[in-house]
C-alpha positions in Angstrom: -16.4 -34.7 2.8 -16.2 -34.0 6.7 -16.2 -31.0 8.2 -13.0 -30.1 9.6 -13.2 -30.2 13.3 -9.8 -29.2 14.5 -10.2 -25.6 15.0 -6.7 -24.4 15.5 -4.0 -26.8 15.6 -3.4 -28.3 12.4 -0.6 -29.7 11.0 0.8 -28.3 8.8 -15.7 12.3 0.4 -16.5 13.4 -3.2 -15.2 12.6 -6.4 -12.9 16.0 -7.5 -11.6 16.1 -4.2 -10.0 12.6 -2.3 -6.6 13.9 -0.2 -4.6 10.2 0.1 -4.0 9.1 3.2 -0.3 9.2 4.3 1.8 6.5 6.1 2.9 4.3 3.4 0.3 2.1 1.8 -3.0 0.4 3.4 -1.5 -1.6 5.8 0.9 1.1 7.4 -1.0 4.0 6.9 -4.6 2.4 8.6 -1.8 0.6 11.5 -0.7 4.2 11.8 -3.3 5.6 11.9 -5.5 3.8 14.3 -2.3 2.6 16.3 -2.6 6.5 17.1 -6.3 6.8 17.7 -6.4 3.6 19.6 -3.9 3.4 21.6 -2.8 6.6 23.0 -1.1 6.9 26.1 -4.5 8.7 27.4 -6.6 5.7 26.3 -4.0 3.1 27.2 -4.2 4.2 30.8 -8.1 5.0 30.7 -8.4 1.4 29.7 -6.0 -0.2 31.9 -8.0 1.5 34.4 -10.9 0.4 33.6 -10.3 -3.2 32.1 -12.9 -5.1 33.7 -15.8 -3.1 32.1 -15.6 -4.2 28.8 -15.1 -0.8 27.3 -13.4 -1.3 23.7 -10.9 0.9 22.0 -11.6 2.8 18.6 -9.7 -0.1 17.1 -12.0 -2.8 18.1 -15.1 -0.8 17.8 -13.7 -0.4 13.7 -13.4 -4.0 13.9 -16.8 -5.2 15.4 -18.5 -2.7 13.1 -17.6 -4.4 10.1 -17.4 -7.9 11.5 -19.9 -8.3 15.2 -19.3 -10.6 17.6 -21.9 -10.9 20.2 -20.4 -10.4 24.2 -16.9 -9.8 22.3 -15.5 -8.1 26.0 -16.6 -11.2 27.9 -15.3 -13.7 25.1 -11.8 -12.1 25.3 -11.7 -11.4 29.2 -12.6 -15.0 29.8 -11.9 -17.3 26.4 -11.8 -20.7 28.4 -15.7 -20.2 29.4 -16.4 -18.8 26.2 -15.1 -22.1 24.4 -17.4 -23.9 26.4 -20.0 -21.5 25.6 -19.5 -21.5 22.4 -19.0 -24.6 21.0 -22.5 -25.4 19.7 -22.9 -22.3 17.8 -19.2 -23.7 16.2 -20.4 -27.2 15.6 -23.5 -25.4 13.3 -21.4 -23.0 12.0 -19.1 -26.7 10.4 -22.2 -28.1 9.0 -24.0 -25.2 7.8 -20.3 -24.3 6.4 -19.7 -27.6 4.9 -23.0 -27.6 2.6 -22.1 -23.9 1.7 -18.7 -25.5 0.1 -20.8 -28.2 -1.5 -22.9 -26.1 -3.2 -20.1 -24.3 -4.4 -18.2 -27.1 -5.7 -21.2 -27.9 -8.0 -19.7 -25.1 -10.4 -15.8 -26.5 -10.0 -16.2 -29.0 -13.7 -12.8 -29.0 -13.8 -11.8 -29.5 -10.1 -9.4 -26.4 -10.4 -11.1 -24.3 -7.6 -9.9 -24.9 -3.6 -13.0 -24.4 -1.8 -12.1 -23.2 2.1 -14.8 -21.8 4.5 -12.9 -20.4 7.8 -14.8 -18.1 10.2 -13.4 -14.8 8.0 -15.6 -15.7 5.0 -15.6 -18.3 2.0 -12.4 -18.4 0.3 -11.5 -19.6 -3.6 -8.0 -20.7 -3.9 -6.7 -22.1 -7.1 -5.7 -26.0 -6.8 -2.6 -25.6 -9.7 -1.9 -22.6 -11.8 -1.0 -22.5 -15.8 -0.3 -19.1 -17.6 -2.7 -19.8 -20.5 -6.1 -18.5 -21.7 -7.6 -22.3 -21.3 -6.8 -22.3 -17.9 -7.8 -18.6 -17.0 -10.7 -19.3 -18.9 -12.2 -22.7 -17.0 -11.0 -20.5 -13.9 -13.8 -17.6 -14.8 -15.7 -20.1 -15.9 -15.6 -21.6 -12.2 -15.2 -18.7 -10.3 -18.0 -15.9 -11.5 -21.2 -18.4 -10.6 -19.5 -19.3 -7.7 -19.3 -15.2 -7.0 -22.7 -14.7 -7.7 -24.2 -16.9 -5.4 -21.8 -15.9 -2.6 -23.6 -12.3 -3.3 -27.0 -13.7 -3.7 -26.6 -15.8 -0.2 -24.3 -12.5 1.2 -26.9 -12.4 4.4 -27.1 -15.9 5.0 -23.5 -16.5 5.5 -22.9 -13.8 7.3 -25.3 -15.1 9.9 -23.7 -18.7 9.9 -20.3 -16.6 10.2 -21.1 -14.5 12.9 -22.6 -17.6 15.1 -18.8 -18.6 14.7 -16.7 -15.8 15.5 -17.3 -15.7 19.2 -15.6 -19.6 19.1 -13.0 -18.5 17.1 -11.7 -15.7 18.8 -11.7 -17.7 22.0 -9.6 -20.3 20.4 -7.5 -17.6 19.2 -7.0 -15.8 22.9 -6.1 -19.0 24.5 -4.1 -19.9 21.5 -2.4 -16.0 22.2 -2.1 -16.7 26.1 -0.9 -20.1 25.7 2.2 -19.4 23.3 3.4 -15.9 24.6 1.4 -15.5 28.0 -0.5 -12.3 25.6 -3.8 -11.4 26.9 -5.9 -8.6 25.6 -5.5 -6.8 29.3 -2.0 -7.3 29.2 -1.5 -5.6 24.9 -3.5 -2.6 26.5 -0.9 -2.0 29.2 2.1 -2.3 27.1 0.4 -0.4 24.3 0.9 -3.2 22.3 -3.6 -3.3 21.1 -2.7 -3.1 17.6 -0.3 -6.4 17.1 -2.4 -8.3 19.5 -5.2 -7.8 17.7 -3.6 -8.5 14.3 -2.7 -11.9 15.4 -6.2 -12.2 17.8 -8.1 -11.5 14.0 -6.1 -13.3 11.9 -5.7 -16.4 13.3 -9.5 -16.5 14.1 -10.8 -15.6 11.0 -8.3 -17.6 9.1 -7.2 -20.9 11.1 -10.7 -21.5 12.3 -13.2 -23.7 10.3 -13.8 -26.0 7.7 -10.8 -26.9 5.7 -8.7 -23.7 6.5 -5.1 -22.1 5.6 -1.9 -23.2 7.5 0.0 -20.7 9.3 2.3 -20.3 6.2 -0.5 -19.5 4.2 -2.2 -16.7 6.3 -0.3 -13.8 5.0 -0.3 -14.5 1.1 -4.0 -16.4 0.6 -5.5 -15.3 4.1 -8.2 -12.6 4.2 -6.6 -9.8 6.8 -9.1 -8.4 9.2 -7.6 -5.5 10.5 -6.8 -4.3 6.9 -10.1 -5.3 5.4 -11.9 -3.0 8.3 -9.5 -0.2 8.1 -9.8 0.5 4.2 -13.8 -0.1 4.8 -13.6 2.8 7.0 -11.8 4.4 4.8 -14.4 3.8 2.0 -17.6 3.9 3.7 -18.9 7.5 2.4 -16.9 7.2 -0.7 -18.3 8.2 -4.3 -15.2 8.4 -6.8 -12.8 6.6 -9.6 -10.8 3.4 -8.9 -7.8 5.4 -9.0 -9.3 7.9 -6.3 -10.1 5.2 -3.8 -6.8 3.4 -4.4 -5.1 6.5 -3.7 -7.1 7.4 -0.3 -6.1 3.6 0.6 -2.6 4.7 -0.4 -1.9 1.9 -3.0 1.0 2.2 -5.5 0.3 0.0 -7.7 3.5 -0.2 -8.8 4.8 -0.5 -5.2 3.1 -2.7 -3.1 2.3 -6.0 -1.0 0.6 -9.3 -1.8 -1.5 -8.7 1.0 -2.1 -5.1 0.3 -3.2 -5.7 -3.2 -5.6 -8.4 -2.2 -7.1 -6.3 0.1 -7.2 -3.8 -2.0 -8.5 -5.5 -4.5 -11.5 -7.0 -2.6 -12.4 -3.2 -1.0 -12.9 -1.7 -4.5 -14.8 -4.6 -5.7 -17.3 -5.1 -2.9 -17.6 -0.6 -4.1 -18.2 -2.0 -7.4 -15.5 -0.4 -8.8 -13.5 -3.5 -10.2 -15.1 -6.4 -12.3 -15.2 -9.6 -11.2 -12.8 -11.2 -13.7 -10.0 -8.4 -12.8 -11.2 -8.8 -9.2 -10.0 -12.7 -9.5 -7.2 -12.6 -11.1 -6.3 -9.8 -8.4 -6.9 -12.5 -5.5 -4.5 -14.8 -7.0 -1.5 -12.0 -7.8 0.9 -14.2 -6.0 0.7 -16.4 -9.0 1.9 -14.1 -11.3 4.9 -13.3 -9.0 5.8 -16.7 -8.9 8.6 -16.6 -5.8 7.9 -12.8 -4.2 7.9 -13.0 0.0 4.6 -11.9 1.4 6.3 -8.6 2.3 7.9 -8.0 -0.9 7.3 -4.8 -2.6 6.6 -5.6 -6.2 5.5 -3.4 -9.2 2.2 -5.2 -10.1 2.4 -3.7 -13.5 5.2 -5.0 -14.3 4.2 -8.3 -13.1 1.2 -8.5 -15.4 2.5 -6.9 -18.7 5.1 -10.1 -18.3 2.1 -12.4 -17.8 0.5 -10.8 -21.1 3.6 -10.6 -23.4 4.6 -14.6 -22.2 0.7 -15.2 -23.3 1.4 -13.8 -27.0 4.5 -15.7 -26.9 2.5 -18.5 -26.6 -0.4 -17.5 -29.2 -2.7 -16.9 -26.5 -4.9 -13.7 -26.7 -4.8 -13.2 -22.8 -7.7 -11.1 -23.0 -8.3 -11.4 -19.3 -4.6 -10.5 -18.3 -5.0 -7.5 -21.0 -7.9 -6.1 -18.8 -6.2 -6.3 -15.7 -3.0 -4.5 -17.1 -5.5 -1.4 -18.4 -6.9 -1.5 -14.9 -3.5 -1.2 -13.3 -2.3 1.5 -15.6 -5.4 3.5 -14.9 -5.3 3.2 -11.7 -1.1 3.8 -11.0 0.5 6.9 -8.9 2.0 9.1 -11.7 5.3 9.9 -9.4 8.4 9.6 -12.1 7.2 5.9 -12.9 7.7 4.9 -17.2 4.5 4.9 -18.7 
C-alpha cells in the first residue's frame, strides 16, 4: 500500500468539589469560553495592531500547548513558503506514517479495522458494523493490541506527527485563503479567531495524510482539535470520578453530540478514567445511532440500552454494550431524567 500523497484535495480541582462549567456542553461552553478570553475586543485590536510579530492569542497558545508546531506565526503569515518549506518533513511524516498503519494492521485478522493516519493522530474506524457479540468481540479483539502499542509507541508518533503539522496547516491556510479569501490576519480583525481556527485545525489535522477522512466525514469520525485542547485544559489538574470530569466538560449524557461524546470519551480515557473496551465502543457511538446528524442531540443512554435489549433479542449476552450502559448511567446529569 502507498502512501497517500494528496494532502488536501481528495475526491470524495479536587474530587468533593468540581463546579461544571456552564455554556452548554464541551463544545459551546470551551467556544464560549475561550471565544471570550481570546478574542476580546481589547485583544482583537492589540493583535490587529500588532500582526506582524507573531504574538498568538490565548486560543492558539491552548492549542500549541497540547499539539506544537514549530514557527507556527511564520507558517500561518506566510503558508505558500511554508509549503515549500515543509514538504520534506511531510514526505517522512507519509512513510514513517505508512509503516505505523502496517504494523497496526498485523492485529486486524478479520480485516474489520479501517486503519487512517492523518496529521491529528492514528485513527481506527470500523470497515462494516453488525449488532452482535461476534462482531464486537473480533472488534476488541482487534482494537485493544492495536491500543496498546499506540500507548507504548505514544512518543514516537508524536514526533513523526509534529514534523507534519507545520505542512498541514499550510495546506490548510491556503486551502482557507483560496476558498473564502480567510487569512488568520484578516479572522483577528473581524473577531472571527475562533471559527477560523476551527476550520484552520480541522482540516489540517483531519484531511492531511495517509489515507484520511472526506470532508463529510470530519465531523462524525474526525478527531476535533479545538475540542480536544479545550476539555484538556479543562482536565489538566484534575483528580476526581468520571461523572465529575464529565460534568466540569459539561456533558449530558443523555443530551449530547456525536462529536462531543467522542471527545469526551477520548479526554476521560487518555485520564484513565474509562476502559478501553467502553472507550471503543464510545468512538464508534454513531453506529449505534444509526441515521443521527452530526449535530443531533441524542440521549446516549437510550441509544445503548436499545443496542443491549436488541442483543438479548438475539441470544447475545452483550456483555460489552452492558458495560457501556453502567458507565453511562453512572456517569448521567440527575436533572428530572427516568432512571
Amino acid at each position: 500500500m502507498q502512501p497517500d500523497r494528496r494532502p488536501l484535495d481528495r475526491a470524495d480541582s479536587s474530587r468533593s468539589k468540581v463546579a461544571p462549567a456552564k455554556g452548554g456542553g464541551l463544545d459551546r461552553g470551551f467556544g464560549h469560553m475561550l471565544q471570550q478570553a481570546a478574542i476580546s475586543p481589547e485583544l482583537v485590536a492589540e493583535l490587529a495592531a500588532d500582526r506582524e510579530s507573531g504574538r498568538l492569542s490565548r486560543l492558539e497558545n491552548t492549542l500549541l500547548a497540547r499539539w506544537p508546531v514549530a514557527h507556527y506565526a511564520s507558517v500561518l503569515r506566510d503558508p505558500a513558503q511554508a509549503l515549500e518549506d515543509c514538504r520534506a518533513d511531510y514526505d517522512d511524516f507519509l512513510e514513517g506514517a505508512q509503516l505505523v498503519l502496517d504494523e497496526l494492521g498485523r492485529f486486524d485478522i478479520a480485516a474489520l479495522i479501517e486503519l487512517r493516519f492523518p496529521v491529528g493522530g492514528v485513527q481506527l474506524g470500523w470497515n462494516r458494523f453488525e449488532l452482535s457479540d461476534l462482531f464486537l468481540g473480533q472488534v476488541w479483539l482487534a482494537q485493544d493490541p492495536m491500543l496498546e502499542w499506540l500507548a507504548v509507541h505514544a512518543a514516537r508518533l508524536e514526533l513523526l506527527t509534529a514534523r507534519a503539522r507545520p505542512y498541514a496547516l499550510a495546506h490548510s491556510a491556503l486551502r482557507l485563503e483560496q476558498e473564502g479569501a480567510q487569512t488568520r490576519a484578516n479572522a483577528i480583525a473581524q473577531g472571527q479567531l475562533y471559527p477560523y481556527l476551527q476550520h484552520l485545525f480541522n482540516a489540517a489535522f483531519n484531511l492531511t495524510g495517509v489515507t484520511p477522512l472526506r470532508d463529510s466525514q470530519v465531523p462524525v469520525s474526525g478527531v476535533d482539535p479545538l475540542l480536544l485542547a479545550g476539555g484538556g485544559l479543562r482536565l489538566s489538574n484534575f483528580n476526581g470520578s468520571a461523572k465529575q470530569a464529565l460534568d466540569l466538560l459539561d456533558i449530558d449524557v443523555r443530551c449530547t453530540t456525536v462529536r462531543q461524546l467522542r471527545c469526551a470519551a477520548a479526554l476521560l480515557y487518555e485520564k484513565r478514567l474509562l476502559g478501553a473496551q467502553q472507550y471503543i465502543l464510545l468512538q464508534h457511538a454513531q453506529c449505534f445511532a444509526q441515521g443521527a446528524g452530526s449535530s443531533e442531540l441524542i440521549d446516549w443512554i437510550d441509544v445503548f440500552e436499545q443496542a443491549l435489549a436488541d442483543l438479548w433479542m438475539r441470544g447475545d449476552l452483550g456483555d460489552a454494550v452492558q458495560a457501556v450502559v453502567t458507565f453511562l448511567h453512572s456517569a448521567r446529569k440527575h436533572s428530572g431524567h427516568p432512571s
